[in-house]
Rosetta silent file (secondary structure, phi, psi, omega in degrees, C-alpha in Angstrom):
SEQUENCE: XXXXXXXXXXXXXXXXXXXXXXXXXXXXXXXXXXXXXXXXXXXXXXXXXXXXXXXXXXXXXXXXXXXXXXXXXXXXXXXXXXXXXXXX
SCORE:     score description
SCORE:     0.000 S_00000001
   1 L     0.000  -34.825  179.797    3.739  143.426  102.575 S_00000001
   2 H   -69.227  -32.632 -169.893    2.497  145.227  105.965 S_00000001
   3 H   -71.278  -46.471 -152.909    5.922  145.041  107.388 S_00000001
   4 H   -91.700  -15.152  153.645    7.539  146.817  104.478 S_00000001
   5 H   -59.052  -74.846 -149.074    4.066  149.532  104.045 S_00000001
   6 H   -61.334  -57.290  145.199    5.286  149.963  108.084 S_00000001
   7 H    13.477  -81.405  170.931    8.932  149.753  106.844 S_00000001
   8 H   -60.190  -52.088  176.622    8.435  152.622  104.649 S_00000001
   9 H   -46.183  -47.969  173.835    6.645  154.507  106.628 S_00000001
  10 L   -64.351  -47.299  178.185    9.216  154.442  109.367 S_00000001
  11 L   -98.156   41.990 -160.124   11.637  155.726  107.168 S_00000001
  12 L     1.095   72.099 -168.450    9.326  158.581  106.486 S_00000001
  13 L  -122.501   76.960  161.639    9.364  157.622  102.470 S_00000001
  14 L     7.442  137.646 -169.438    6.453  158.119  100.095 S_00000001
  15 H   -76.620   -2.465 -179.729    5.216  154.870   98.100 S_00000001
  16 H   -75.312  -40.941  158.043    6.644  157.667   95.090 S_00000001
  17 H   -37.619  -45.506 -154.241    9.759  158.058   97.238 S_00000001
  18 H   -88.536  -74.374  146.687   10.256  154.498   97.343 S_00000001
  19 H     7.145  -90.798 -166.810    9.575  154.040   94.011 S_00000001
  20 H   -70.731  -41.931  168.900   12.321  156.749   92.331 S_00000001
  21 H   -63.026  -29.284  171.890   15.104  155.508   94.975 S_00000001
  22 H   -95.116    5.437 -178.236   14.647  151.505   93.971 S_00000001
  23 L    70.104    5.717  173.336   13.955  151.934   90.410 S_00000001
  24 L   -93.543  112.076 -161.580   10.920  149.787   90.889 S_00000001
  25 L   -57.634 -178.243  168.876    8.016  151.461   89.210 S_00000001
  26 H   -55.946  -38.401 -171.566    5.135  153.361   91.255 S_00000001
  27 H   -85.039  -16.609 -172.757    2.551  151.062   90.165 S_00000001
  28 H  -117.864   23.419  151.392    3.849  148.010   91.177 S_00000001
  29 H   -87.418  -25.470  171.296    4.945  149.432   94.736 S_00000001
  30 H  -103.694    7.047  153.976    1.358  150.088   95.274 S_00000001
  31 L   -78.507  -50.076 -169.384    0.184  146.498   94.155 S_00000001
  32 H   -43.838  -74.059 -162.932    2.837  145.392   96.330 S_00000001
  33 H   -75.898   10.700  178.655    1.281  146.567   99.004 S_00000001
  34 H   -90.410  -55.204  178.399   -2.292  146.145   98.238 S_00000001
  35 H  -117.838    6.985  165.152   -1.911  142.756   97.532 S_00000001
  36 L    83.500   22.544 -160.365    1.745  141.469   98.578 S_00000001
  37 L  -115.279  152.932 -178.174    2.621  140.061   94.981 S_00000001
  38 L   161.305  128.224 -148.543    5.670  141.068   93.311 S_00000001
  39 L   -77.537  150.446 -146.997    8.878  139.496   91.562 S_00000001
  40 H   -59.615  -46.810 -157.057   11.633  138.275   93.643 S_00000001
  41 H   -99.340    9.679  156.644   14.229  141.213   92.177 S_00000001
  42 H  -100.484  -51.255  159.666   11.924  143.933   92.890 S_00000001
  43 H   -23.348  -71.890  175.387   11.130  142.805   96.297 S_00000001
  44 H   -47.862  -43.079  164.971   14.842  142.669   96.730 S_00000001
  45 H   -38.113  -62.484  177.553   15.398  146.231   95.017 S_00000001
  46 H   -73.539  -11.486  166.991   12.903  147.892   98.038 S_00000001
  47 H   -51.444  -38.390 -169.735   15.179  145.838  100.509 S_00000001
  48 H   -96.483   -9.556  162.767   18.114  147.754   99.834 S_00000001
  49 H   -64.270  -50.539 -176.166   16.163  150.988  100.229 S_00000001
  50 L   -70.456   16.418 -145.553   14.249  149.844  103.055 S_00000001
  51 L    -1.425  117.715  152.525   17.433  148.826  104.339 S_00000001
  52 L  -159.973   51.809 -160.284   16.618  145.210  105.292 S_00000001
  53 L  -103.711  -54.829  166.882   18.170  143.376  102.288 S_00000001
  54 H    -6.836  -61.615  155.670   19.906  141.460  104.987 S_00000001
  55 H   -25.927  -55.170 -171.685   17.083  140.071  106.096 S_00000001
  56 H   -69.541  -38.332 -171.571   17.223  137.700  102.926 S_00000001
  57 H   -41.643  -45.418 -175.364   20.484  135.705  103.582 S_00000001
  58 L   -49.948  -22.374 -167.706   18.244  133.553  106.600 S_00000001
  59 L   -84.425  141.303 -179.236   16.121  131.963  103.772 S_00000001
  60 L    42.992   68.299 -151.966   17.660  128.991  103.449 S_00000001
  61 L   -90.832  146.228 -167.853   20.950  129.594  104.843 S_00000001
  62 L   -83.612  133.118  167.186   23.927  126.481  103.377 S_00000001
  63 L   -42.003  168.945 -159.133   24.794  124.050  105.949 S_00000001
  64 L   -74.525  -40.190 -160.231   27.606  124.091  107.719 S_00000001
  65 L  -101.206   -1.237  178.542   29.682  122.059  105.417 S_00000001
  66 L   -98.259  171.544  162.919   28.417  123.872  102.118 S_00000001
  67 L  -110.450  131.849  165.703   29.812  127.416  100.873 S_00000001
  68 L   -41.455  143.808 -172.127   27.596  130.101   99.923 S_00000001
  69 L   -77.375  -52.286 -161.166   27.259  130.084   95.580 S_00000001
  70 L   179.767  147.026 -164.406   27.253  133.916   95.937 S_00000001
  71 L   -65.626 -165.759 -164.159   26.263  136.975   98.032 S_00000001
  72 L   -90.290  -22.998 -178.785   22.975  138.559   97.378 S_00000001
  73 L   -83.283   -5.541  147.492   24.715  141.747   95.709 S_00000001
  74 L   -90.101   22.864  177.777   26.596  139.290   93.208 S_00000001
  75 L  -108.665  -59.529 -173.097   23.576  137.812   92.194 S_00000001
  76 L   -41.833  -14.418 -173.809   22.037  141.143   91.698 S_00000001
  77 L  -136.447   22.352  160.996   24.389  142.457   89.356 S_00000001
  78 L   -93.109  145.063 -170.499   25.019  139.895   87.224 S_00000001
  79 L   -48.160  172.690  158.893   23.477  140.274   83.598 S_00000001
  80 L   -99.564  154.935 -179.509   20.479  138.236   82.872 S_00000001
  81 L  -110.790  158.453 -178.958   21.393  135.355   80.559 S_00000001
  82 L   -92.448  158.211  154.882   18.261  134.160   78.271 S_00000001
  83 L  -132.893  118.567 -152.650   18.344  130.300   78.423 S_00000001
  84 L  -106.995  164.553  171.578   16.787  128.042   76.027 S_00000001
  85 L   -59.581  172.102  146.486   15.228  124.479   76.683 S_00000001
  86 L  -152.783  140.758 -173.728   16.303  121.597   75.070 S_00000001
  87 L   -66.929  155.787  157.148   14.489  118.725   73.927 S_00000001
  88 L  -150.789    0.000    0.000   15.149  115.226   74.714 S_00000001
């Protein structure tokens, strides 16, 4: 959360700034950085402002012998599907 507070900062951008360019609201850019919690596809959202979205491909990166499932910008823009359990 400090790197991307510093982040911002560096890229002389308001947390209001930040905010109206990712579409994430204002309030939960300044929980983010008060307390560092925040869902995976907003975190990813201030990435691509903050340009470092990059950054994410190192987590976990597929083995030499696997293929990537899909970049991070084909994840991102696929609908959400609801999914239901099922008993068994």
């Amino acid at each position: 959360m400090q790197r991307f507070r510093a982040r911002r900062l560096d890229l002389n951008l308001t947390q209001e700034g930040l905010s109206q360019r990712s579409g994430v609201s204002f309030a939960t850019v300044k929980h983010f950085e008060r307390t560092g919690l925040i869902s995976l596809v907003s975190l990813l959202k201030l990435a691509v402002v903050l340009e470092c979205l990059s950054d994410f491909e190192r987590v976990c990166p597929p083995r030499e012998h696997e293929l990537a499932a899909a970049t991070l910008d084909q994840i991102l823009a696929e609908p959400k599907r609801r999914q239901r359990g099922r008993r068994h």
